[in-house]
mmCIF file of the N, C-alpha and C atoms, coordinates in Angstrom:
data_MODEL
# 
_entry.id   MODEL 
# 
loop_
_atom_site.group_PDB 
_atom_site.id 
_atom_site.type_symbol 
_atom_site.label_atom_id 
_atom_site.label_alt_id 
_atom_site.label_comp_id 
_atom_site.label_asym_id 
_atom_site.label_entity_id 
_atom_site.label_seq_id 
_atom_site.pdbx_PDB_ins_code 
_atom_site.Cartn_x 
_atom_site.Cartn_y 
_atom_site.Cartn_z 
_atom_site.occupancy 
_atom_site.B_iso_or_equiv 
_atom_site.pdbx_formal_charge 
_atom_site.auth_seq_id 
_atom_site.auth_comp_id 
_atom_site.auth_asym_id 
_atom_site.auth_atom_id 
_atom_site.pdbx_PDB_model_num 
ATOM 1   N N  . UNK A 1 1  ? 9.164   19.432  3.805   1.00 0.00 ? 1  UNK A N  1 
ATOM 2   C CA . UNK A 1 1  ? 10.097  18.415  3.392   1.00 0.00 ? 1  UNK A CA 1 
ATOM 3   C C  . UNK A 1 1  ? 10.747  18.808  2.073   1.00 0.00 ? 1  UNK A C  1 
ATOM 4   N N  . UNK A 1 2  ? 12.138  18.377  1.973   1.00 0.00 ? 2  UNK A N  1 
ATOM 5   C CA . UNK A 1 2  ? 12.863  18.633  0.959   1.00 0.00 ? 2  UNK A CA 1 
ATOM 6   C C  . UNK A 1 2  ? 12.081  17.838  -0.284  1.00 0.00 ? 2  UNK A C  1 
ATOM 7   N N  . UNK A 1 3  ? 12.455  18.822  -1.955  1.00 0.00 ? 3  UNK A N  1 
ATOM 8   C CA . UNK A 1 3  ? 12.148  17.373  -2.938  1.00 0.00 ? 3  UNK A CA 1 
ATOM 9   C C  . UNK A 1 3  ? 13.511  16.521  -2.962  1.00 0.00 ? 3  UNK A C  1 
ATOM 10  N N  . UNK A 1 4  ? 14.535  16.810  -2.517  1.00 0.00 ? 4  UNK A N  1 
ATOM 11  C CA . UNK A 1 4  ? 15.420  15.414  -2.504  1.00 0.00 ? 4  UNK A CA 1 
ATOM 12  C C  . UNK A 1 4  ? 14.947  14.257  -1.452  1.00 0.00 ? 4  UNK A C  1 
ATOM 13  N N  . UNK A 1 5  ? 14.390  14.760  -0.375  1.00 0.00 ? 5  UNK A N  1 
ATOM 14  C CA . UNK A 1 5  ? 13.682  13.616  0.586   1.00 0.00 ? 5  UNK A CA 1 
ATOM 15  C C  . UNK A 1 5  ? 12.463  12.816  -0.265  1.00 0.00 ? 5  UNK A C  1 
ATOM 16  N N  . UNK A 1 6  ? 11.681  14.012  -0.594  1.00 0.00 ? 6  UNK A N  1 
ATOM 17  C CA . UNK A 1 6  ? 10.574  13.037  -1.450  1.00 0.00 ? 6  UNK A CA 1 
ATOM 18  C C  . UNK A 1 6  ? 10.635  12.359  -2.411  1.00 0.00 ? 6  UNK A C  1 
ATOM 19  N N  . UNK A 1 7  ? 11.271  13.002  -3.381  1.00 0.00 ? 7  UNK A N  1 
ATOM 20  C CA . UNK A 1 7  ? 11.848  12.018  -4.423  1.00 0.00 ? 7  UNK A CA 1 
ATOM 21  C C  . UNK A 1 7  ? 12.481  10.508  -4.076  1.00 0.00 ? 7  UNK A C  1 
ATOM 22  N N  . UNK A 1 8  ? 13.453  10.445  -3.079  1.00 0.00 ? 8  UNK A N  1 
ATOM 23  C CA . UNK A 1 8  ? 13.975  9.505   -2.530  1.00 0.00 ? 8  UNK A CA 1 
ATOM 24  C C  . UNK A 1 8  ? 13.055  8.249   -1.716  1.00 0.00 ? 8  UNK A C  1 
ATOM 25  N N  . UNK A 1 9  ? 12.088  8.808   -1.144  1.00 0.00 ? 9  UNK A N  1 
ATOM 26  C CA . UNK A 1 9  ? 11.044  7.769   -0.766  1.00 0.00 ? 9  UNK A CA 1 
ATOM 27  C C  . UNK A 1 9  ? 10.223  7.709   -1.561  1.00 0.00 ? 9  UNK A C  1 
ATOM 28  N N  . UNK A 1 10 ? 9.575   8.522   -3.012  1.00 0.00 ? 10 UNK A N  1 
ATOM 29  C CA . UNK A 1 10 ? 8.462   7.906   -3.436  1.00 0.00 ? 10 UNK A CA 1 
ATOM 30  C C  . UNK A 1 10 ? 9.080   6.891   -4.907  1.00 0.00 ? 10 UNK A C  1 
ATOM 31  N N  . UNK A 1 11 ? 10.414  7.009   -4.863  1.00 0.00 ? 11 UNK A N  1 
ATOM 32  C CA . UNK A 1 11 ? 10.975  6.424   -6.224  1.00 0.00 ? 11 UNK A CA 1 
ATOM 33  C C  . UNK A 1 11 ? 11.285  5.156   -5.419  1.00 0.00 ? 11 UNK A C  1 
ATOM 34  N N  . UNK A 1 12 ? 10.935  4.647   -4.204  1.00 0.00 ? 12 UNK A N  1 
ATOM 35  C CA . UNK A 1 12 ? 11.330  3.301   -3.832  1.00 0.00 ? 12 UNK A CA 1 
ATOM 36  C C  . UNK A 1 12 ? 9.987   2.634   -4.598  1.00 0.00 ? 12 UNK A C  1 
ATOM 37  N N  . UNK A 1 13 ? 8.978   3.127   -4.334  1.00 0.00 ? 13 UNK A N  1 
ATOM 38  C CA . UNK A 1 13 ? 7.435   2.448   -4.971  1.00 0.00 ? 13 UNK A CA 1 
ATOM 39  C C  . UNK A 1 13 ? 7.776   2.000   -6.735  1.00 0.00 ? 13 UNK A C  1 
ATOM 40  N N  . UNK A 1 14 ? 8.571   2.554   -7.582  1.00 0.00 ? 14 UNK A N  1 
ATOM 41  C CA . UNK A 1 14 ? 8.790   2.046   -8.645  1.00 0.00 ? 14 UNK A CA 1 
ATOM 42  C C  . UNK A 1 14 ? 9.042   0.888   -8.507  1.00 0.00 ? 14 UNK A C  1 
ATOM 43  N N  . UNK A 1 15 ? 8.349   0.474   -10.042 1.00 0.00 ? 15 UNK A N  1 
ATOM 44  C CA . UNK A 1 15 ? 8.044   -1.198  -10.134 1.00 0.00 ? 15 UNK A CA 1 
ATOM 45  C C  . UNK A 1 15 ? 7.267   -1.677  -9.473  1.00 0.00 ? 15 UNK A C  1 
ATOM 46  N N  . UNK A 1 16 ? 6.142   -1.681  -8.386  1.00 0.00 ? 16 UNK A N  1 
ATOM 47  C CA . UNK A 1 16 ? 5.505   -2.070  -7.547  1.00 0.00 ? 16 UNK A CA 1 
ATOM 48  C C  . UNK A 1 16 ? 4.299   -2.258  -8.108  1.00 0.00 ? 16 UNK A C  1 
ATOM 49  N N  . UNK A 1 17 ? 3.322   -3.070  -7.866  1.00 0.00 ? 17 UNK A N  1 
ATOM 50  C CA . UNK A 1 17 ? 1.865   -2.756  -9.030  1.00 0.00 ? 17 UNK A CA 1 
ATOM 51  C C  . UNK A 1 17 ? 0.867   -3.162  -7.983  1.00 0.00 ? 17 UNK A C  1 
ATOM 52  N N  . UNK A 1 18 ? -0.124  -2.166  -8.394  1.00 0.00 ? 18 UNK A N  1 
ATOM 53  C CA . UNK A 1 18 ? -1.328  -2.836  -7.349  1.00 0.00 ? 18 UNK A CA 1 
ATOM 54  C C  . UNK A 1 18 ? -2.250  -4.254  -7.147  1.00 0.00 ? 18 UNK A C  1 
ATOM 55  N N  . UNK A 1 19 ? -1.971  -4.714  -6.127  1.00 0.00 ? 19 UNK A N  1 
ATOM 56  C CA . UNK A 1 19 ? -2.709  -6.195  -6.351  1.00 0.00 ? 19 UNK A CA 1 
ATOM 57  C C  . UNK A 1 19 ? -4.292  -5.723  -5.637  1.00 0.00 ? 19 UNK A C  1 
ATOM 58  N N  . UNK A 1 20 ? -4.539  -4.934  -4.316  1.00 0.00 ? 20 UNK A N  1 
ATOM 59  C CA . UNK A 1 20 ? -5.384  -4.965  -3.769  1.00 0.00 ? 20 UNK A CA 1 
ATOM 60  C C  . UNK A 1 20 ? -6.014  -3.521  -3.218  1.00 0.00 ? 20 UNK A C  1 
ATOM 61  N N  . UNK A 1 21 ? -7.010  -3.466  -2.781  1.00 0.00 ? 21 UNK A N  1 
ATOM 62  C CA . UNK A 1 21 ? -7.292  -2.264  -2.403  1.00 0.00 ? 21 UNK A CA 1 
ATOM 63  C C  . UNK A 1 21 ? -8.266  -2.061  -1.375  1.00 0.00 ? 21 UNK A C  1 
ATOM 64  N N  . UNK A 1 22 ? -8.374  -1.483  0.318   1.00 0.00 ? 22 UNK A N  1 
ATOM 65  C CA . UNK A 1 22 ? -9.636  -1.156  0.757   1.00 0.00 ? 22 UNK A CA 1 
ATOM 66  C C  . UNK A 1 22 ? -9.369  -0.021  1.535   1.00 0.00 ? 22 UNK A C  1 
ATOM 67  N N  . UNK A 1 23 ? -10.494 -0.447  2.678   1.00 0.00 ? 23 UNK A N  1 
ATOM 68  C CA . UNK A 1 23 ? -10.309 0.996   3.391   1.00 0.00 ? 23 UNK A CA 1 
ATOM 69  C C  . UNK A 1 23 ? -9.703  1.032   4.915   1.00 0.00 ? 23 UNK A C  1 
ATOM 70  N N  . UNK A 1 24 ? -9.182  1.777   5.824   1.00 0.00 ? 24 UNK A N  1 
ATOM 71  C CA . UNK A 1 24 ? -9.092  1.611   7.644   1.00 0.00 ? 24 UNK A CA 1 
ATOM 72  C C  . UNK A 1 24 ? -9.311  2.276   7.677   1.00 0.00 ? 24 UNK A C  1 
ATOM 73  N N  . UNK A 1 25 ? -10.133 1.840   9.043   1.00 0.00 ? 25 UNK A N  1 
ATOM 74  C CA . UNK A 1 25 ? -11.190 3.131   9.748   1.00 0.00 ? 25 UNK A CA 1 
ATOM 75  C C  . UNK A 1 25 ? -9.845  3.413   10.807  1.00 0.00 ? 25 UNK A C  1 
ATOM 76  N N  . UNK A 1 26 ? -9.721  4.905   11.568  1.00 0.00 ? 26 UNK A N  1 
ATOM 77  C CA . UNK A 1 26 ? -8.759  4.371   12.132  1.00 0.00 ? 26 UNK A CA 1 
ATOM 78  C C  . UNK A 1 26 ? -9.274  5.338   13.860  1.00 0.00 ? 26 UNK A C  1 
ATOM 79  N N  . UNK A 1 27 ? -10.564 4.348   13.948  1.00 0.00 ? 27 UNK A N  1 
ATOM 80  C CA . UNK A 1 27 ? -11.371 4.882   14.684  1.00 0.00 ? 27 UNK A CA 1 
ATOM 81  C C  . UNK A 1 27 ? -11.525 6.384   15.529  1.00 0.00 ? 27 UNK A C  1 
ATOM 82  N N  . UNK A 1 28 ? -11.238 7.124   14.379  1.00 0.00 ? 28 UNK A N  1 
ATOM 83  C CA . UNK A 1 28 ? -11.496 8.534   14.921  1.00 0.00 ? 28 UNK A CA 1 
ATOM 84  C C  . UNK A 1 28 ? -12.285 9.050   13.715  1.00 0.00 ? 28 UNK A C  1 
ATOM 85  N N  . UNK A 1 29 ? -13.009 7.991   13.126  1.00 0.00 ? 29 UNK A N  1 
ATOM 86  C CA . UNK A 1 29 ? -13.507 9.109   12.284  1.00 0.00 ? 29 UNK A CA 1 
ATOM 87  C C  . UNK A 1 29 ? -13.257 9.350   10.898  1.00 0.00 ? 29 UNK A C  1 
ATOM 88  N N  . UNK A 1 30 ? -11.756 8.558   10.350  1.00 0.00 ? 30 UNK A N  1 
ATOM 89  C CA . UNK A 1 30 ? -11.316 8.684   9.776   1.00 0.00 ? 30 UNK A CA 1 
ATOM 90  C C  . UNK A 1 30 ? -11.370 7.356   8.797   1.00 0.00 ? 30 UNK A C  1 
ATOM 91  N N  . UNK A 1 31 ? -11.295 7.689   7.561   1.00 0.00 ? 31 UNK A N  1 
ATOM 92  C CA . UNK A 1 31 ? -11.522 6.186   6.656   1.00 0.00 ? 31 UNK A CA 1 
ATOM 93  C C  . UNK A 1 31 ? -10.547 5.997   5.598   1.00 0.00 ? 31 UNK A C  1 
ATOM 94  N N  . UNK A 1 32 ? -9.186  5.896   5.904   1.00 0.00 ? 32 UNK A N  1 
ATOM 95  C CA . UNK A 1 32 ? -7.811  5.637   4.617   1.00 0.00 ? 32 UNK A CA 1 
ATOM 96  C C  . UNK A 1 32 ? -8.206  4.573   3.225   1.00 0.00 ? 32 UNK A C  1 
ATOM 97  N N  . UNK A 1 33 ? -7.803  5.135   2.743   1.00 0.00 ? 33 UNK A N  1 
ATOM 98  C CA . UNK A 1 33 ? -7.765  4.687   1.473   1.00 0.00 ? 33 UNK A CA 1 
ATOM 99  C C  . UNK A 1 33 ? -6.242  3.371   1.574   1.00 0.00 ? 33 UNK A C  1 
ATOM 100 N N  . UNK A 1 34 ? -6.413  2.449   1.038   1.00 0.00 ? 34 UNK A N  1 
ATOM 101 C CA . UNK A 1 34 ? -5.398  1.701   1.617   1.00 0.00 ? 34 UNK A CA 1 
ATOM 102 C C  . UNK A 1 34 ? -5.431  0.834   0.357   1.00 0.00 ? 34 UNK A C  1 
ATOM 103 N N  . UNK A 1 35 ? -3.742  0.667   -0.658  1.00 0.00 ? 35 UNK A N  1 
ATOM 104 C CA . UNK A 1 35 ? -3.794  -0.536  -1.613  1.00 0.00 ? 35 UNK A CA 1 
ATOM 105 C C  . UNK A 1 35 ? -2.390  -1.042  -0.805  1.00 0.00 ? 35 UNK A C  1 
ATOM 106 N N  . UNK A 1 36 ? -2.954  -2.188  -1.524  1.00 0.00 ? 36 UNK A N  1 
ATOM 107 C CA . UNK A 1 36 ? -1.426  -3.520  -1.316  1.00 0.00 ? 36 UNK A CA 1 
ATOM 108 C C  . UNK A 1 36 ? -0.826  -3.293  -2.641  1.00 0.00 ? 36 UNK A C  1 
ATOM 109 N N  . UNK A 1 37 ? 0.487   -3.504  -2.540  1.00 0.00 ? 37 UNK A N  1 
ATOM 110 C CA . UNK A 1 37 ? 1.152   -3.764  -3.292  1.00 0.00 ? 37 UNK A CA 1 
ATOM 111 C C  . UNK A 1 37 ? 2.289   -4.612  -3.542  1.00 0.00 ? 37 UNK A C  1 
ATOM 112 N N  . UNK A 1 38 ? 2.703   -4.975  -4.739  1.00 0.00 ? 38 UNK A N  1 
ATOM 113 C CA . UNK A 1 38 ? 3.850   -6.283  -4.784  1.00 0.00 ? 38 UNK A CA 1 
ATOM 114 C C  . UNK A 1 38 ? 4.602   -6.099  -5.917  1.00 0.00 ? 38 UNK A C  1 
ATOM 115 N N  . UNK A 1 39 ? 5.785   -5.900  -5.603  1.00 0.00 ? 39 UNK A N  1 
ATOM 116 C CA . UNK A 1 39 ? 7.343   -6.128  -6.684  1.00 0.00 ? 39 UNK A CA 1 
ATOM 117 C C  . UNK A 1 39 ? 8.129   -7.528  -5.798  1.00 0.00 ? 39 UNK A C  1 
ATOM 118 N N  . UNK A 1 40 ? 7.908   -8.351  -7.099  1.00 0.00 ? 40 UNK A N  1 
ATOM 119 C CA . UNK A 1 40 ? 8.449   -9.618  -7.299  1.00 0.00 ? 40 UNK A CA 1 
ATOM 120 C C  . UNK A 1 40 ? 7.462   -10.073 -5.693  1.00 0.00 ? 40 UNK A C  1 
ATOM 121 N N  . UNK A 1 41 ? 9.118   -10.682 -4.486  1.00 0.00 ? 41 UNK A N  1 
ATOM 122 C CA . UNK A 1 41 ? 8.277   -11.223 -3.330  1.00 0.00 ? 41 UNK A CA 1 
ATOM 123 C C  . UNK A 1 41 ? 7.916   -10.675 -2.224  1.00 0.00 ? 41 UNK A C  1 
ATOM 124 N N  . UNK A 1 42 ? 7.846   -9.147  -2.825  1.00 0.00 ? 42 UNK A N  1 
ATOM 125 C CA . UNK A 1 42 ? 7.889   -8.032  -1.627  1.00 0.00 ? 42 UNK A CA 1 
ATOM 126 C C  . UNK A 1 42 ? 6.346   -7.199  -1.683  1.00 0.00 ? 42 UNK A C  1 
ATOM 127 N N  . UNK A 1 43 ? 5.812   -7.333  -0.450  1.00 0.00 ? 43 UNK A N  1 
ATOM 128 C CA . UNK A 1 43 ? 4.045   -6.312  -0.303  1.00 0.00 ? 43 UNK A CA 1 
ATOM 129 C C  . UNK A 1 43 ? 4.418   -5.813  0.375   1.00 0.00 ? 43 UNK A C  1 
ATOM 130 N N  . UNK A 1 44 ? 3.761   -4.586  -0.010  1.00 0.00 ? 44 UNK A N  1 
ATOM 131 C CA . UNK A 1 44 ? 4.037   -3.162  0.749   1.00 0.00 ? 44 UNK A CA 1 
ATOM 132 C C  . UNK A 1 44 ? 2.023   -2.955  1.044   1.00 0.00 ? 44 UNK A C  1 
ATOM 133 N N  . UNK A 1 45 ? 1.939   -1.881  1.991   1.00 0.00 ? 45 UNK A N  1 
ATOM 134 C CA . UNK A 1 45 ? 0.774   -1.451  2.101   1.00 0.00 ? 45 UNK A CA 1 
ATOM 135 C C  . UNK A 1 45 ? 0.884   0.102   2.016   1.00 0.00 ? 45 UNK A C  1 
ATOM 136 N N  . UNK A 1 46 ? 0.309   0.843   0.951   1.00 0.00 ? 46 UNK A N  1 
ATOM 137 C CA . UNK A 1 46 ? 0.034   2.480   0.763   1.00 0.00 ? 46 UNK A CA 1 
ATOM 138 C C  . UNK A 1 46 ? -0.860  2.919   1.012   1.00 0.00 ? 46 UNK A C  1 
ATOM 139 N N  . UNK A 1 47 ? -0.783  3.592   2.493   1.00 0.00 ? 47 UNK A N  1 
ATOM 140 C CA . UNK A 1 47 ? -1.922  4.376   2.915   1.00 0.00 ? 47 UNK A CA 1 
ATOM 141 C C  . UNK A 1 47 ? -2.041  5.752   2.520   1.00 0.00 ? 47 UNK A C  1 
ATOM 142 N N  . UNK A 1 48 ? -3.010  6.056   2.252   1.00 0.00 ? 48 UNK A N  1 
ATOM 143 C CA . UNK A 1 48 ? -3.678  7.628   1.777   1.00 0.00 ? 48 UNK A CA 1 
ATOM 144 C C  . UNK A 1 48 ? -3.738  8.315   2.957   1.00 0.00 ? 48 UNK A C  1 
ATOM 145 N N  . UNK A 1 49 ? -2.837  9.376   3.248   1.00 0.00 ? 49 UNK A N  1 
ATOM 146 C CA . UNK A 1 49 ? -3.233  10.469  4.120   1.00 0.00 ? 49 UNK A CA 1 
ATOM 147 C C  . UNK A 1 49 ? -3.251  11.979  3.484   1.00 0.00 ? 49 UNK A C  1 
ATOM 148 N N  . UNK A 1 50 ? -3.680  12.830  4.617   1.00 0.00 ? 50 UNK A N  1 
ATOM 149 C CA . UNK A 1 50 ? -3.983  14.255  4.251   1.00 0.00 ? 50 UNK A CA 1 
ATOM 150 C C  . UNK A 1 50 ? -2.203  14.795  4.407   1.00 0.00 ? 50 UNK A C  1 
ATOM 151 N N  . UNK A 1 51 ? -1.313  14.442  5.489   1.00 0.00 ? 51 UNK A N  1 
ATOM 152 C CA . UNK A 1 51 ? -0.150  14.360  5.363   1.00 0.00 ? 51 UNK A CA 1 
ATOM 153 C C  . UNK A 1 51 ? 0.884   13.766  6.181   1.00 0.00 ? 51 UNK A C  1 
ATOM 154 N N  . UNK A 1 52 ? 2.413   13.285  6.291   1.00 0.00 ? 52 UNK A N  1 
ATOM 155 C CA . UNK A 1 52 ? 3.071   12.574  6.633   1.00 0.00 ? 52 UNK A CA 1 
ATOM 156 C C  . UNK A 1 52 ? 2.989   12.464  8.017   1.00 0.00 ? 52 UNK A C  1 
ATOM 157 N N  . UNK A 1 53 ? 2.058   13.245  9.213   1.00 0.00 ? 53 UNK A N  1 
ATOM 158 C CA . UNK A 1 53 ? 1.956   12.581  10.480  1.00 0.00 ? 53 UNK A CA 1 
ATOM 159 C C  . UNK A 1 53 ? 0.419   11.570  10.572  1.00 0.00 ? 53 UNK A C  1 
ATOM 160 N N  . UNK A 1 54 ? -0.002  11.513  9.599   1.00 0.00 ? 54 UNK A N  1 
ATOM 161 C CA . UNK A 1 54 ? -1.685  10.593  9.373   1.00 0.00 ? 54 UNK A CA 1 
ATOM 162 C C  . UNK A 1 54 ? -2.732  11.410  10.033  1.00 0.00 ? 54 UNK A C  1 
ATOM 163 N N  . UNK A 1 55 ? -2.585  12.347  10.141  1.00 0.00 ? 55 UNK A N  1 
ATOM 164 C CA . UNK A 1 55 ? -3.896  13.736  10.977  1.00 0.00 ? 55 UNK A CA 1 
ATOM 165 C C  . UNK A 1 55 ? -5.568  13.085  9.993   1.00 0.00 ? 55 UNK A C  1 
ATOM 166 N N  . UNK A 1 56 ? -5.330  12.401  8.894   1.00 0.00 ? 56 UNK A N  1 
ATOM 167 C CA . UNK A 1 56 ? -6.719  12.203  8.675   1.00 0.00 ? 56 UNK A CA 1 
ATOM 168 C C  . UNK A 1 56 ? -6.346  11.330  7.412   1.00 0.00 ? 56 UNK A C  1 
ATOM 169 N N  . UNK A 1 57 ? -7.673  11.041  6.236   1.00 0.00 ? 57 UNK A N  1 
ATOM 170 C CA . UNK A 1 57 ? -7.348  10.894  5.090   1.00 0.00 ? 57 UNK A CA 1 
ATOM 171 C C  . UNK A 1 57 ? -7.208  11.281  4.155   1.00 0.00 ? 57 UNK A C  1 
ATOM 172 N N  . UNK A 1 58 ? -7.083  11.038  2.993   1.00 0.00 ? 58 UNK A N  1 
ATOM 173 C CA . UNK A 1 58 ? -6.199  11.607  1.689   1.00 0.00 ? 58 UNK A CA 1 
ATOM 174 C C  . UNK A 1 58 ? -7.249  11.419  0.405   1.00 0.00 ? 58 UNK A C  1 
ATOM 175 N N  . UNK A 1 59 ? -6.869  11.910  -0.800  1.00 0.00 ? 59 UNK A N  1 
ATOM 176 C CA . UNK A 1 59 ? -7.085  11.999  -1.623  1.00 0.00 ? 59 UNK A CA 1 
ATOM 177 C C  . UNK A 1 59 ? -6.298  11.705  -2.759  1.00 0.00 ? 59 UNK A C  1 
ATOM 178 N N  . UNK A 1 60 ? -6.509  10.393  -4.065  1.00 0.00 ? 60 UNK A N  1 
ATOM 179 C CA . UNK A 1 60 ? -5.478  10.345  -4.803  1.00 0.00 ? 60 UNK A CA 1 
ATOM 180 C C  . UNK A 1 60 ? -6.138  10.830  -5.881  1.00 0.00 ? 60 UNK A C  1 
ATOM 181 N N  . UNK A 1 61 ? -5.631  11.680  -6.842  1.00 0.00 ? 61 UNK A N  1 
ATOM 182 C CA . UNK A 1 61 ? -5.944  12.252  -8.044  1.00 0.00 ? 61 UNK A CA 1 
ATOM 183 C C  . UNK A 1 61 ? -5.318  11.169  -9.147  1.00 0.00 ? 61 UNK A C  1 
ATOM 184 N N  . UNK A 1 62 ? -6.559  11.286  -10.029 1.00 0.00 ? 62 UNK A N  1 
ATOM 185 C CA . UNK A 1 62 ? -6.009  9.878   -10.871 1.00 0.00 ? 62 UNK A CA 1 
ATOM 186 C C  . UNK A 1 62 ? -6.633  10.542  -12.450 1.00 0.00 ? 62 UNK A C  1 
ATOM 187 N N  . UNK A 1 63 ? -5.247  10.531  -13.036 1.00 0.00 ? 63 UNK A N  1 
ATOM 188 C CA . UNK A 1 63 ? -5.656  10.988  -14.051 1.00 0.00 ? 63 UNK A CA 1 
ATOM 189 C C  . UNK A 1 63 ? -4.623  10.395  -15.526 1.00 0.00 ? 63 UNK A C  1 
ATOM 190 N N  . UNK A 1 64 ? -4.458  11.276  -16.697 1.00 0.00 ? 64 UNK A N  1 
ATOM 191 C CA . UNK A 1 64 ? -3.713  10.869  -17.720 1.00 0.00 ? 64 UNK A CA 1 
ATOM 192 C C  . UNK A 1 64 ? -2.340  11.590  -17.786 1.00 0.00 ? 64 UNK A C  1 
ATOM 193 N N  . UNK A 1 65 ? -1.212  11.095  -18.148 1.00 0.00 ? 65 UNK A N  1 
ATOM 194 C CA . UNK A 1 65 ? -0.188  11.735  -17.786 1.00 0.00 ? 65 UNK A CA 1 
ATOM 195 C C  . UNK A 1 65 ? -0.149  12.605  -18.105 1.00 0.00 ? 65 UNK A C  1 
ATOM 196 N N  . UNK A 1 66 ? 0.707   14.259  -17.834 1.00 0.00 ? 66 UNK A N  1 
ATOM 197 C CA . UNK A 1 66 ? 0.896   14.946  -18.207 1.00 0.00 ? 66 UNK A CA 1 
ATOM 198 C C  . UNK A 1 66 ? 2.305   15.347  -19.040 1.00 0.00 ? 66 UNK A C  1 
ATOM 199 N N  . UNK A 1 67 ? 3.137   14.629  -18.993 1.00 0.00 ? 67 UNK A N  1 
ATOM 200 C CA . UNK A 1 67 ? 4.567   14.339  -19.541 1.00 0.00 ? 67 UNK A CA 1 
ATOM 201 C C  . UNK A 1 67 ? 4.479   13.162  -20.489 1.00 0.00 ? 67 UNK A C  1 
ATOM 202 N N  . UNK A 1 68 ? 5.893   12.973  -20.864 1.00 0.00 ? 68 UNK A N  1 
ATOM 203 C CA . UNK A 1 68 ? 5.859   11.947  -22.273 1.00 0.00 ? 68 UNK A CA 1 
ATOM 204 C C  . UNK A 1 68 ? 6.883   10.579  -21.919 1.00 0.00 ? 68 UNK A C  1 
ATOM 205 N N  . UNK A 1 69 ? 6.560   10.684  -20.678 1.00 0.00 ? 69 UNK A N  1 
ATOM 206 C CA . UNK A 1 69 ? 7.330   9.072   -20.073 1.00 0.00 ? 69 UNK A CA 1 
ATOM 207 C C  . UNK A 1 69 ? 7.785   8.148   -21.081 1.00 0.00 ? 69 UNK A C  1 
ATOM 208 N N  . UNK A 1 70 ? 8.720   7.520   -21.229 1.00 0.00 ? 70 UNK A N  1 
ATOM 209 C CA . UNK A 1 70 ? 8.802   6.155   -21.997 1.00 0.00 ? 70 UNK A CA 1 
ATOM 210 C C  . UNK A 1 70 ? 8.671   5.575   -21.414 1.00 0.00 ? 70 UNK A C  1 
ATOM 211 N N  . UNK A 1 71 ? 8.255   4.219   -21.481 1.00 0.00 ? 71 UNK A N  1 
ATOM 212 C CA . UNK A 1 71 ? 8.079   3.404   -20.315 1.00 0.00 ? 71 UNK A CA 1 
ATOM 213 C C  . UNK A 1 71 ? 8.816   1.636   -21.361 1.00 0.00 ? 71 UNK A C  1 
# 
């Protein structure tokens, strides 16, 4: 995938904040990582995969920024 494609779908998630978080089994075996989320009156659900056809689950790396964002 292009980074103009990715960029373009993961900059829709701006502004969004996590309200919730669990897991789906998605009976093969497999156990997603799954948060809710909400900007203003809109929930979204972000599932964790290994990659964009869902072949399994994912991993989120969570760490301290590495850049100097203003926010």
């Amino acid at each position: 995938m292009s980074n103009k494609y990715m960029n373009q779908y993961y900059k829709q998630l701006i502004g969004f904040q996590i309200i919730n978080f669990k897991y789906r089994d998605n009976g093969y075996g497999d156990i997603f990582p799954v948060f809710k989320v909400k900007r203003e009156n809109e929930i979204l659900e972000l599932t964790v995969s290994q990659d964009p056809e869902g072949n399994g689950e994912g991993f989120l790396f969570i760490s301290e920024p590495q850049d100097r964002i203003r926010i």
